[in-house]
N, C-alpha and C positions, 0 to 999 in steps of 0.2 A: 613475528615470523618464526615457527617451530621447525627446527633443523633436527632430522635425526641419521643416522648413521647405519651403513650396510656394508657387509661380505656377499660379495655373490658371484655367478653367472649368469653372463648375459644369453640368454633362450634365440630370442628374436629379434629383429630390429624393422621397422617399416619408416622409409622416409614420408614426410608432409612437409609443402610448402618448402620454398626456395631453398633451406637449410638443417632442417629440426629431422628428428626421427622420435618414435614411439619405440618404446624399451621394454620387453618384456626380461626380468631377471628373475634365475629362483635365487633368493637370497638364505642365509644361514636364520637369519632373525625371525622373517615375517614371510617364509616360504617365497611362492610367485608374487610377484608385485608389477604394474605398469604404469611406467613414469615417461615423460617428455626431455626430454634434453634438445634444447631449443640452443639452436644456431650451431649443433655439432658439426653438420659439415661443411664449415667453412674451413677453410687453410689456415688460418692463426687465430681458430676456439680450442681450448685449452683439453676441450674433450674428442677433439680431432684426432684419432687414430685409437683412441681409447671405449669410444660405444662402439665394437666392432663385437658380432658375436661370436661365441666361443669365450673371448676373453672373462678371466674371474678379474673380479675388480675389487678395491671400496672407493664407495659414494656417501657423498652428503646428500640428504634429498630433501630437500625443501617442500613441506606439507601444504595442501592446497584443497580447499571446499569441493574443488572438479577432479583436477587429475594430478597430483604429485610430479614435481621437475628433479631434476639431478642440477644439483647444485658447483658442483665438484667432482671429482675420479679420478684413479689413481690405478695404473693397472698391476695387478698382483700378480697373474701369470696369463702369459699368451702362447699360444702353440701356432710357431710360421709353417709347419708343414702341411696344415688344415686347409692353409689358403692357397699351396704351392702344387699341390697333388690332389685333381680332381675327383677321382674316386675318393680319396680319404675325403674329403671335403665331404662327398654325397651319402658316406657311411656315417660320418659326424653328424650330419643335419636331418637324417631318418630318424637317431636315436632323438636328438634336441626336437624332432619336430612332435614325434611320441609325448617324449615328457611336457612339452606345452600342450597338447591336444588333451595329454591326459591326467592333466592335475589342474584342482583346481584355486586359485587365488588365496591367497591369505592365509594356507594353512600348514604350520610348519611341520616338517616332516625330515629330520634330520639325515637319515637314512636315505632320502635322495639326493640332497646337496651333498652326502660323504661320495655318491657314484658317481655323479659327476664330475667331483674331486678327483679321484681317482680314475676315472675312466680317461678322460682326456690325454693325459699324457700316456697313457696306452694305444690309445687309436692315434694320436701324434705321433708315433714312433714305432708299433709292432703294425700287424698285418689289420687293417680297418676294418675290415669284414668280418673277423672270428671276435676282434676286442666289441664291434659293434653289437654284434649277435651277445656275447657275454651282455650287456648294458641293459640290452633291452630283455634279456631274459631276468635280468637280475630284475628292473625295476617292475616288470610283469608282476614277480614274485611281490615285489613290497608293497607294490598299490592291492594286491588281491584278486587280479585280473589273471592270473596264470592258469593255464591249462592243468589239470590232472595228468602229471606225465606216472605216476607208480602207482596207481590202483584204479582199478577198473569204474568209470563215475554208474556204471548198471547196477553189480551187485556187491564193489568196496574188498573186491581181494589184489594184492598183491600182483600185481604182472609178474609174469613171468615169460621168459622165450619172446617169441614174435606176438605182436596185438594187432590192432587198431585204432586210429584215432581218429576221432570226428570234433570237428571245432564248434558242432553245433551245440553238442552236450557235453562241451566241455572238457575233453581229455578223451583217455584211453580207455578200451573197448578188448575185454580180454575174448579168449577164445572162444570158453563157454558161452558167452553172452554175446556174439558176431555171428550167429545162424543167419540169423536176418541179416540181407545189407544193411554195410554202413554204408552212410555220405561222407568219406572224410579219406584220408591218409591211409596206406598200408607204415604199421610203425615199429619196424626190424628191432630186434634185442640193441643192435650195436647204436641204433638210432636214440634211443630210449638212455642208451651210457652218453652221448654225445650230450644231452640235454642235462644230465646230471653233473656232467664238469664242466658246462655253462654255468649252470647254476652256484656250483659250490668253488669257481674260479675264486682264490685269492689275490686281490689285486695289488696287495702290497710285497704278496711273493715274487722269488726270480721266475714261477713256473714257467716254463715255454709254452708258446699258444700255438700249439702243433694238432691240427685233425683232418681227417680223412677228406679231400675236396670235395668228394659227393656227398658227405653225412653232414657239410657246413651248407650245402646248397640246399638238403631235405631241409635242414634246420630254418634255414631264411626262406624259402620258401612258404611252408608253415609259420613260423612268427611272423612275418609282414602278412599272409593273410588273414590270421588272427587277428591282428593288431586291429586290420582295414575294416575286418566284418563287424568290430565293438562299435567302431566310431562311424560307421556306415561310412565310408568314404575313401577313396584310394587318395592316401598321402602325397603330396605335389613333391617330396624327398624321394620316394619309392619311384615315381614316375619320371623324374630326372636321372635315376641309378639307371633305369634300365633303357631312357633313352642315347645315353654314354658308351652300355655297354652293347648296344648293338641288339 
């Protein structure tokens, strides 16, 4: 029986059968991985309260010809205010729903397990909405999926002032180059700074996560339907936000 050993976060979890769940974890080792933890929810399985998502864990997971089991778990950090506060909750599970939709299995990439490190106890505790939007603009940026927010994707100069932006080509659409319509966003100077200190947020600074209510709503706006038109699909986390908020 080969036993091997993980750090991770748990992504998703889907129950089967009277007691067990399917585990999706990105782990620090072996990136995403999907494992069984049979009989976690019962009331006195060892793994009861601890395959819960959100939570970074280590496991033992016991190797198998089909599907890999968790053998073991021990939880490393959990954040109660994910589960206490709805919204935070549905900001938490847009970002987690993104990173499982859009990475793929087995491939490690350390630089997403460091955000989700990091991220979590940020949306556990500051505003979920601005920490959220930082997360997923960051990971935009690391998978290679982000839009062109500083140079024009027509003819590659510098934005400057007011543009526009179309999701279809990928970014920003300077002045010169917007005779023709766009299909996409009008994307103000101040809109254009907003995305910039999403971006280059340090998560392990004190910064305060202070911005304008309307340039976070242009901002989420645009990333969630970016995000939706890659994977062709509206998010079932997107469509629970906004059936919350009215």
């Amino acid at each position: 029986m080969e036993i091997f050993k993980i750090e991770g976060i748990i992504l998703n979890t889907v129950d089967f059968g009277d007691a067990n769940r399917v585990v999706t974890i990105y782990s620090k080792e072996f990136g995403k991985i999907e494992v069984n933890a049979y009989g976690c929810r019962r009331a006195r399985s060892p793994l009861s309260g601890v395959i819960q998502m959100f939570n970074q864990i280590c496991a033992e997971i016991k190797k198998s010809s089909q599907v890999d089991s968790i053998r073991d778990a021990d939880i490393l950090k959990f954040y109660p205010n994910l589960t206490a506060d709805i919204e935070r909750l549905s900001y938490a599970a847009i970002f987690f729903e993104i990173v499982n939709k859009m990475t793929l299995p087995k491939i490690v990439d350390i630089g997403i397990y460091n955000l989700l490190v990091n991220a979590l106890p940020v949306i556990n505790k500051k505003n979920p909405q601005i920490a959220a939007l930082i997360a997923i603009a960051q990971f935009m940026e690391f998978t290679g999926f982000q839009l062109n927010f500083k140079k024009c994707v027509r003819c590659g100069k510098i934005i400057e002032g007011d543009a526009s932006l179309s999701l279809t080509e990928g970014g920003t659409i300077c002045k010169n180059c917007s005779h023709g319509a766009v299909k996409g966003y009008s994307y103000p100077e101040n809109l254009r700074t907003t995305f910039e200190t999403l971006l280059n947020f340090n998560w392990k600074s004190e910064n305060q996560i202070n911005f304008s209510l309307r340039q976070v709503y242009a901002a989420q706006k645009i990333l969630f339907q970016y995000v939706q038109n890659i994977l062709g699909q509206e998010l079932k986390s997107i469509k629970f936000l906004r059936q919350i908020q009215g």
